[in-house]
N, C-alpha and C positions, 0 to 999 in steps of 0.2 A: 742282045740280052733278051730271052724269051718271058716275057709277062704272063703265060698264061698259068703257072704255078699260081702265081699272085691271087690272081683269078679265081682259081679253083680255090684257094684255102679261104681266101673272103667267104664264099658261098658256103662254102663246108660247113665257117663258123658262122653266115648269117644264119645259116640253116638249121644249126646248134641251138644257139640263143636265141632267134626272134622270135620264135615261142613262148619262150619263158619271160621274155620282155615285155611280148602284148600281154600273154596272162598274166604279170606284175602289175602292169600299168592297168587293163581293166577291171585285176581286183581290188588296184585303190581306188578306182574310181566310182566303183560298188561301192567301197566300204564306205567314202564318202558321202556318196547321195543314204546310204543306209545312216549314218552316222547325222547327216542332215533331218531327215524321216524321224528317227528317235528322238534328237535336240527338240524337233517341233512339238512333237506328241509328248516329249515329257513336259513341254513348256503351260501347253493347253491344259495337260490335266492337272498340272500343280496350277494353273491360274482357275479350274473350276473348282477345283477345294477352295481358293480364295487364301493360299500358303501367303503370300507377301503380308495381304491385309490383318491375317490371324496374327503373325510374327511380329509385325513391325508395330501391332497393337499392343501386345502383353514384352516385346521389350524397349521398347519407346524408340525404335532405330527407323532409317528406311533404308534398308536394305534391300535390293533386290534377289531375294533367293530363290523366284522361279529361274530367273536368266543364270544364277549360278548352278543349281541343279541341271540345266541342259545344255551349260556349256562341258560340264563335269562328264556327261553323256555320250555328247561329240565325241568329246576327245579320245573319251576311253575306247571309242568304236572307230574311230580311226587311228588310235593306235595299235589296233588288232589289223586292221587291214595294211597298213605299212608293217607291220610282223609280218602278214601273211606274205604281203609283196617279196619282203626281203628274202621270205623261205623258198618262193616260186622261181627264184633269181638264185640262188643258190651262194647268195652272200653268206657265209659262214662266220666273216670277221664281224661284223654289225647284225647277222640276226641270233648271233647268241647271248651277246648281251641281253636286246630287248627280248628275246625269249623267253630267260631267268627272270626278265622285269614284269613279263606277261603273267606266267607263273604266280609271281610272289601274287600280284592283282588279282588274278583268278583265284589265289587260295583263300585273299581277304573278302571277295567279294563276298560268300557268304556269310562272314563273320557282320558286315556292314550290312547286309539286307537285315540280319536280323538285328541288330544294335536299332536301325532305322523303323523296323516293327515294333520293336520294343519302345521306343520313341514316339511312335503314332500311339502303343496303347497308354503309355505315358499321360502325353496329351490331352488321350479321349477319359479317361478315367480322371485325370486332373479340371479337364472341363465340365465334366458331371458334376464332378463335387462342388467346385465351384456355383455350379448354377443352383444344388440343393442346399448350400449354406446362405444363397441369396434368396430363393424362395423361401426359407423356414425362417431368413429373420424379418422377412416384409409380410410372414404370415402372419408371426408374432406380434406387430407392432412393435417389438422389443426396439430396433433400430432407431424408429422414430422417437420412442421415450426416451431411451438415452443420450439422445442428437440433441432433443430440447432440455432437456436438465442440462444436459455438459454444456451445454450452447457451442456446439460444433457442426461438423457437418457429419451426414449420414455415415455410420460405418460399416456398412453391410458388404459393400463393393468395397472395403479395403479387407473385414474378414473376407470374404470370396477370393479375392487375389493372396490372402497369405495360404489359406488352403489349397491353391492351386500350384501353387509355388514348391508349398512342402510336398505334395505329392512328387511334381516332379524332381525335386530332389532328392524324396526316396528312391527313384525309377533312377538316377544318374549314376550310383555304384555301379545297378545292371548290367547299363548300358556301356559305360565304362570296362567291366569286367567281360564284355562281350567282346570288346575291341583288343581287348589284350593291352592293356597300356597300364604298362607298371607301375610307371612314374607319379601316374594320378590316382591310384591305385587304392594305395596307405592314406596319404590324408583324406579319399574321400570316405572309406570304410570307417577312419578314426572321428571323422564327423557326423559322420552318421549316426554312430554308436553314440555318442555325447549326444548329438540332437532328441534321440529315442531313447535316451536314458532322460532326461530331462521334459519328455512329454508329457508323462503324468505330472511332472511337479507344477509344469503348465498349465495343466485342464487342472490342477487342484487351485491353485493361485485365482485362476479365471472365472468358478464355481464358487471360492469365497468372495471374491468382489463383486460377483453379481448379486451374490444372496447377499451380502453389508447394502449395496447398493436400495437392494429390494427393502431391508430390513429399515434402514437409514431413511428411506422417504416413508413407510408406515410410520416411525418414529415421527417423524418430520409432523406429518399431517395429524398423527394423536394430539402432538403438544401444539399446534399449531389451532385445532379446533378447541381445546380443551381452556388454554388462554381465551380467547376469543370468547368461550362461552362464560366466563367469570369477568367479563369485560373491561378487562384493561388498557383497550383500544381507546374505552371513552376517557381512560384516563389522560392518553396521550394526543387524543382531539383537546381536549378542552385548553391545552398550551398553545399558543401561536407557534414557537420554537416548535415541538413536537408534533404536529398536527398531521402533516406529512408521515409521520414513522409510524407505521404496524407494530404495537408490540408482540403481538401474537404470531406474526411471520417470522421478529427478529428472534423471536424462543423459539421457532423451530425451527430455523436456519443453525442456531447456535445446538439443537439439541441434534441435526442431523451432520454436523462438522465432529462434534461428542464421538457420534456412533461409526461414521466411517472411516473416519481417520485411523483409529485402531485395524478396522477390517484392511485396510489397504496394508495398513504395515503389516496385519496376520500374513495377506495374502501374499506380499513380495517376501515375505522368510518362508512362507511354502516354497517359492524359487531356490531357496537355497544358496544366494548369491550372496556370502558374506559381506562383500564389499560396498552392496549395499542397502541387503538385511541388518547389520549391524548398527549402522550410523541412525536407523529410520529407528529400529529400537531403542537405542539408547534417546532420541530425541523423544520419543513417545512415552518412556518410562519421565522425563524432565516432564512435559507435556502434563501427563496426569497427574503428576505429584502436584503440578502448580493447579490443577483446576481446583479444588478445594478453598487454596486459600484465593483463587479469582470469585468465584463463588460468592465467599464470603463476604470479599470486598463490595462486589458489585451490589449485594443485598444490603451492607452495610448500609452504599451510597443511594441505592433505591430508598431503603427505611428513612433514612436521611432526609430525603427529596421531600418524601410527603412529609414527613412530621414537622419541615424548615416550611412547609405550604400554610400547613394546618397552625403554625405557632406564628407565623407571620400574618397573617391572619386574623387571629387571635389579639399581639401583639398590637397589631393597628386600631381595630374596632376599639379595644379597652383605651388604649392612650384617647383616641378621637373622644370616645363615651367622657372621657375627665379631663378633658377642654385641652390638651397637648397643643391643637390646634390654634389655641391663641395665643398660645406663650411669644413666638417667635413677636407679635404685633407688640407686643408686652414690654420685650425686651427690646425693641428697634429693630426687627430682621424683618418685617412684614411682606416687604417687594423681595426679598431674599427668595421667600417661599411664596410669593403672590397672594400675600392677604394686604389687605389695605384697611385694616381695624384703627381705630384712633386712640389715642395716649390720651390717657386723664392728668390732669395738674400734675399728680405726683409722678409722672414716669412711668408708674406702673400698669396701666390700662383698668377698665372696669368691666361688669360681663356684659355690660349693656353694650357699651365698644367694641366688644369680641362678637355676640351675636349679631350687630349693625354687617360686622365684617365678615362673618360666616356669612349670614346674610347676602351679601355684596359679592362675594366671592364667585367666580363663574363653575358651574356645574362641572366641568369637565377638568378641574385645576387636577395636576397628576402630581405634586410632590408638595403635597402637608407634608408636617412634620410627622405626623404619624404613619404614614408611607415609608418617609424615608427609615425608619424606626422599625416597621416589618422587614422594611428590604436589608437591612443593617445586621437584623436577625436572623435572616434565612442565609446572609450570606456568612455570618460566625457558625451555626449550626453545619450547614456544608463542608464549609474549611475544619472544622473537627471533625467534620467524616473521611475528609479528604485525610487526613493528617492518622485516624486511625486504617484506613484504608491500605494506603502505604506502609504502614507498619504489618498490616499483614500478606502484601506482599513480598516483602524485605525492598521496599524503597527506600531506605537508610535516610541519604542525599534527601529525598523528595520531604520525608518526613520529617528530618533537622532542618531544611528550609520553613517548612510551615509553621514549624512549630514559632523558628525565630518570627519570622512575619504576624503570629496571633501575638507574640510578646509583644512587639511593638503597637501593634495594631491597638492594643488595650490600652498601651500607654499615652499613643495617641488619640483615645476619647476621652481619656482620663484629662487628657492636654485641653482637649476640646471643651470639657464640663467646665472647668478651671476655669478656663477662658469667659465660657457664657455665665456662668454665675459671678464673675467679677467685673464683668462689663455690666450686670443689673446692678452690682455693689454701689461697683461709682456712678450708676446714673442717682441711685435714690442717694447714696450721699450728697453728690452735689446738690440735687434740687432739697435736699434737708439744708445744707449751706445757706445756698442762695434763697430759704424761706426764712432762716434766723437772719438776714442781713440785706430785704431788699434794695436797699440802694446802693451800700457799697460791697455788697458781695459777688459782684460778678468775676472779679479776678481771684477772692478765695474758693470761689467753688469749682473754676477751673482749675488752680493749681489740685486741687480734692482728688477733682477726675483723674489729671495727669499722675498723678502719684499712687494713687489707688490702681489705676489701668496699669503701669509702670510691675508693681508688685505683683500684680496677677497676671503677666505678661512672663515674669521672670520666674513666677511661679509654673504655671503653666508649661514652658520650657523645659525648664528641666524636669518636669515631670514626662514630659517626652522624651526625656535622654538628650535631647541636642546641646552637646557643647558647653557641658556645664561650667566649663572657666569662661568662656566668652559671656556666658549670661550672668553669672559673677560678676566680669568687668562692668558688663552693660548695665546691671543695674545699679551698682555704684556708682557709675559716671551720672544716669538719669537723677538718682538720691544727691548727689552732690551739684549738679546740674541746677536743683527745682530748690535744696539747702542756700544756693550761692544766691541765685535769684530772690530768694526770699530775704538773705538779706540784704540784699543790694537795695530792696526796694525799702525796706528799714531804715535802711542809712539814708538812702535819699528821701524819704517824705519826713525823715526825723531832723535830716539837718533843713530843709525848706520848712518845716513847721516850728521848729526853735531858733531861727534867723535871729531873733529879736534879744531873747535871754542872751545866748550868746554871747550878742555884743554888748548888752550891760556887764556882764562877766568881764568881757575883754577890759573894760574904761575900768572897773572899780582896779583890776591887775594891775593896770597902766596909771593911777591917782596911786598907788601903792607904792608904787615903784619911783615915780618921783617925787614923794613926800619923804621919804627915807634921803635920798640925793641931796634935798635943798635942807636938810636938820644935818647933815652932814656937813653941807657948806657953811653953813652958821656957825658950827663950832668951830672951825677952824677959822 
């Protein structure tokens, strides 16, 4: 068999193709190191922009999108040089595809350089504004007044980032619209439209709350100096309770809630957002209808406050001025109240006793009787402010409670007078008793007391309302109680003091009785 055919067609076709082999193989190898070369350099100058740290700062990520920008680069450069290899080699079945695939890339790439210019102007115009919404509110001071009224933190850097934002969101249909991308196409034009339809109503909403704002702290500080200067501050020093409370602060805190709470609501129905524009109104129209009758109340309970100051007051000095002060020592309650006055013979005390005991008395005592008598008063005058108070707010509830509570409340001093003026009763009666009968009146003028005290116990009671069939029973049981005793003690010193008659009684019965017997026995 002769080999040299063999031979010769080897050569024929090394000679064909090795050409187009090496030129394949060293134009990937170009494309490569080219494809390498560009990775680099786009890597460097996307890290001297400082792309990751700008990026991964405005969207809180860390991404690396220098290394994905040049790996994007690579690729696309060594996918052209493996195109080109393919073409140099004269593969027809594999470089038509990536040919077409070459193609479509070449045709987007200009669409993507400029979406990505549009993207940097994006950016750069979003970052401008940005930095002159942050300079013009730290020019203002505006930022910082609002941070310390609101008690938050500064919102300049959170305006800046929304201004930066919406810009670039304006720039994103663009961008969008440059790429050719259908799908994202509609809803980003349909939002946008909504977004820029609803911007004025934005900057109108924004321009009423600043100016309520503005308007609301002037307000604030009128009523705020104007209190202050009619000084009701001293009013509220001179309380212990109240000493701490600014009233002139709390009148302009309450008169700048008055003024901006409306402005707020004006301003969220400039938004137009019925869902919830509406709710805010309708709470605002409840809101103001009620101020009026809060108002009222409050002034009610103000007028209230001092005239229950000024009567109690009143109230104490007159009772003190006409001896109120000694009654209690008068009647037996002296350590009740800390007086230690002395009782004259009759029970009643004298003034000489009462002054010994004023006298005696330590300067600092805090609850005479005429104390408690001002305090008694301020707090009935209160409770009817309270009670009309509620009534003008519609506290229904609140008001039918107090009202029952001053019911009884009256009928319990009514209970209490009862009580004190029938505990003097039976003391002067008894000692009346026991003057018409020194020697043996010490057990009538006790039963006196007890039966007197008994009556005015039960009187008393039910003059409080408690239980009037129980203080029925009770006092009949005490009446028949002090009835029985009386006469048990009858019968026994009656039948121990007539021992004697008695028994004469019995003997003349008994000579009676058998004088009849023995004239009986005789006749027969």
């Amino acid at each position: 068999m002769n080999s040299v055919p063999w031979q010769v067609n080897l050569q024929n076709s090394l000679g064909t193709y090795l050409p187009n082999l090496l030129g394949g193989i060293a134009l990937l190898l170009v494309g490569w190191f080219i494809a390498l070369v560009l990775s680099a350099l786009t890597r460097r100058g996307l890290m001297a922009l400082q792309v990751n740290d700008k990026l991964n700062a405005n969207t809180h990520s860390r991404i690396d999108f220098e290394r994905i920008a040049a790996r994007l680069v690579f690729w696309f450069v060594l996918l052209l040089a493996i195109l080109g290899m393919f073409s140099v080699l004269d593969l027809q079945g594999i470089s038509g595809p990536l040919s077409l695939l070459a193609s479509t890339v070449m045709a987007y790439v200009p669409r993507l350089l400029l979406a990505i210019g549009l993207a940097a102007l994006a950016w750069l115009v979003a970052t401008v504004i940005r930095s002159l919404v942050n300079r013009a509110l730290g020019a203002t001071k505006l930022d910082e007044t609002l941070s310390e009224s609101a008690g938050m933190e500064p919102v300049s850097a959170t305006m800046g980032n929304v201004a930066y934002w919406l810009v670039l969101l304006l720039f994103l249909p663009a961008i969008v619209g440059v790429l050719q991308i259908e799908g994202l196409m509609a809803p980003l034009e349909g939002m946008t439209q909504t977004m820029l339809g609803m911007l004025p109503n934005v900057f109108a909403a924004v321009v009423l709350g600043v100016l309520g704002w503005i308007f609301a702290k002037v307000v604030r500080g009128l009523v705020s100096n104007l209190l202050s200067a009619t000084g009701v501050d001293r009013m509220s020093a001179s309380n212990d309770t109240t000493r701490d409370v600014r009233l002139s602060q709390l009148g302009g805190t309450l008169a700048f809630i008055l003024v901006i709470v409306p402005t707020l609501v004006t301003a969220l129905d400039a938004l137009k957002i019925q869902s919830i524009s509406l709710p805010l109104t309708n709470m605002l129209t409840i809101m103001m209808a009620a101020v009026p009758n809060v108002l009222a109340a409050a002034a009610i309970l103000l007028l209230a406050w001092f005239i229950g100051r000024f009567a109690s007051g009143l109230v104490t000095r007159l009772l003190a001025n006409l001896g109120l002060d000694r009654l209690p020592a008068r009647l037996g309650f002296g350590q009740a109240f800390g007086d230690h006055a002395h009782l004259g013979d009759d029970g009643l005390g004298d003034d000489d006793g009462g002054e010994a005991a004023s006298s005696s008395t330590p300067a600092n005592a805090r609850w005479s009787l005429s104390d408690v008598a001002g305090h008694v008063a301020l707090f009935f005058i209160m409770l009817f402010a309270t009670v009309e108070a509620a009534d003008m707010l519609g506290f229904a509830g609140v008001r039918d409670l107090l009202e029952t509570f001053i019911a009884f409340g009256s009928d319990i001093l009514l209970g209490l007078v009862i009580f004190v003026v029938g505990y003097w009763l039976a003391n002067v009666a008894a000692t009346a008793v026991q003057r018409a009968n020194p020697e043996h009146g010490t057990l009538l003028s006790r039963i006196t007391r007890v039966a007197i005290l008994g009556l005015v116990i039960a009187m008393g009671l039910r003059a409080m309302g408690i239980a009037d069939d129980i203080v029925n029973l009770a006092f009949a049981l005490v009446l028949g109680a002090v009835a029985l005793g009386v006469s048990i003690a009858f019968a026994i010193s009656f039948g121990i003091g007539g021992r004697d008659a008695a028994g004469r009684i019995a003997n003349r019965w008994a000579d009676q009785i058998l004088g009849r017997r023995k004239d009986r026995d005789r006749e027969e």
